[in-house]
Each structure stands twice: as C-alpha cells, then as structure tokens.
C-alpha positions as CSV (number, residue, x, y, z in Angstrom):
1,X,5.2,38.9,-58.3
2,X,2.3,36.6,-57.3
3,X,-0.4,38.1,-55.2
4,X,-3.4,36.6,-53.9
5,X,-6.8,37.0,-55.2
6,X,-8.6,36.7,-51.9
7,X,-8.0,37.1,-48.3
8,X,-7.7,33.9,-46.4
9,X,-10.4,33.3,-43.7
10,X,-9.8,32.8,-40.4
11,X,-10.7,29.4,-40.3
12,X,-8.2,28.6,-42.7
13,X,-5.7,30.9,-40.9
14,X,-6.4,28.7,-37.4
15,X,-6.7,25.1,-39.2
16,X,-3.1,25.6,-40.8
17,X,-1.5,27.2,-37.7
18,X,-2.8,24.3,-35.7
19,X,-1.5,21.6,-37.9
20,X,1.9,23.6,-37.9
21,X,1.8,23.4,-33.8
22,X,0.7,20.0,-34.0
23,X,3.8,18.6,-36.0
24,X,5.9,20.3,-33.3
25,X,4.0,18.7,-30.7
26,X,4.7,15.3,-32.1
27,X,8.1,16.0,-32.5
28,X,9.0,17.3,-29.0
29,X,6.6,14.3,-27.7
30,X,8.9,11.9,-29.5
31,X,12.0,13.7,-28.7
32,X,10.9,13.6,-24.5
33,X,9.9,9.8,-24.8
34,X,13.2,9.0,-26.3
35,X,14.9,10.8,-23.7
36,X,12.6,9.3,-20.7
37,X,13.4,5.8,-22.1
38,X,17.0,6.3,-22.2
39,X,17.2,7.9,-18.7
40,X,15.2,4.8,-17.3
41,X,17.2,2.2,-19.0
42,X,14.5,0.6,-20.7
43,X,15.3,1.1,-24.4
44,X,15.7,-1.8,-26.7
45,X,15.3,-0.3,-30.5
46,X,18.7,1.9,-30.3
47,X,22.2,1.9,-29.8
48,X,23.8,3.8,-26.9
49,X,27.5,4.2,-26.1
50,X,27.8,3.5,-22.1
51,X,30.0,6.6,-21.4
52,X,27.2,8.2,-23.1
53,X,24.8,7.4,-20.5
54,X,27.1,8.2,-17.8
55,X,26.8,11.7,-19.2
56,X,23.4,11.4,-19.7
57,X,22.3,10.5,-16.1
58,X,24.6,13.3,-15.0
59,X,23.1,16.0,-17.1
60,X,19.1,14.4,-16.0
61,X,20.7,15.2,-12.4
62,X,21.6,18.6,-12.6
63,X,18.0,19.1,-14.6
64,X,16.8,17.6,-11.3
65,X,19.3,19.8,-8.6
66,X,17.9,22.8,-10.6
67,X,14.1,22.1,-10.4
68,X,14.3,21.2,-6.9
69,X,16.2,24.9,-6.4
70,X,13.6,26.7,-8.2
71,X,10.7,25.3,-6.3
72,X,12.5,26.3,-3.4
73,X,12.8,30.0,-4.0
C-alpha cells in the first residue's frame, strides 16, 4: 500500500479544503440563480413545462408561508 513520505502542511491542508468549498459554492450559487430566475419569470436560455411552473410557484410559496412562521416564533 502506498504511504506518504511526508506530512502535508497546513497550508496545503487549508488551500485544498478551500478550493473543495469553493466548487460547492459555485455550484449552489448557480443552482439558487437558476431557481431565482425561474421563480421571477425572467429566464430565456431554458425550456420549462408550464404546469411545471405552477408547481414551482407553489412550492417558492410554502418556502415563503414557512419563513414567515419561523420569524414569528
């Protein structure tokens, strides 16, 4: 079994964690831009189904209902 020579640093430890959390940060940026576009209406690259919106819309309102209860309590 390979086993390596020397111990990593911590600089390298922290530079390859944060490129990790970074690709996940782009992702889940992407991800929340593609759903804010859709739930404004103002997307123009992609195809959506209209009975998928509906379903969409309804799902951003209960997000909505459920914030608005939280802040609440």
């Amino acid at each position: 079994m390979a086993v390596p020579k020397k111990r990593t640093s911590a600089s390298k430890k922290r530079i390859r964690k944060n490129s990790w959390k970074a690709k996940g940060y782009g992702t889940a940026l992407k991800a929340f831009s593609l759903g804010k576009s859709l739930s404004t209406g103002n997307y123009k690259s992609f195809f959506v189904p209209k009975n998928s919106l509906k379903v969409l819309k309804r799902i951003i309102k209960n997000f909505n209902n459920l914030n608005r209860l939280e802040s609440k309590n």
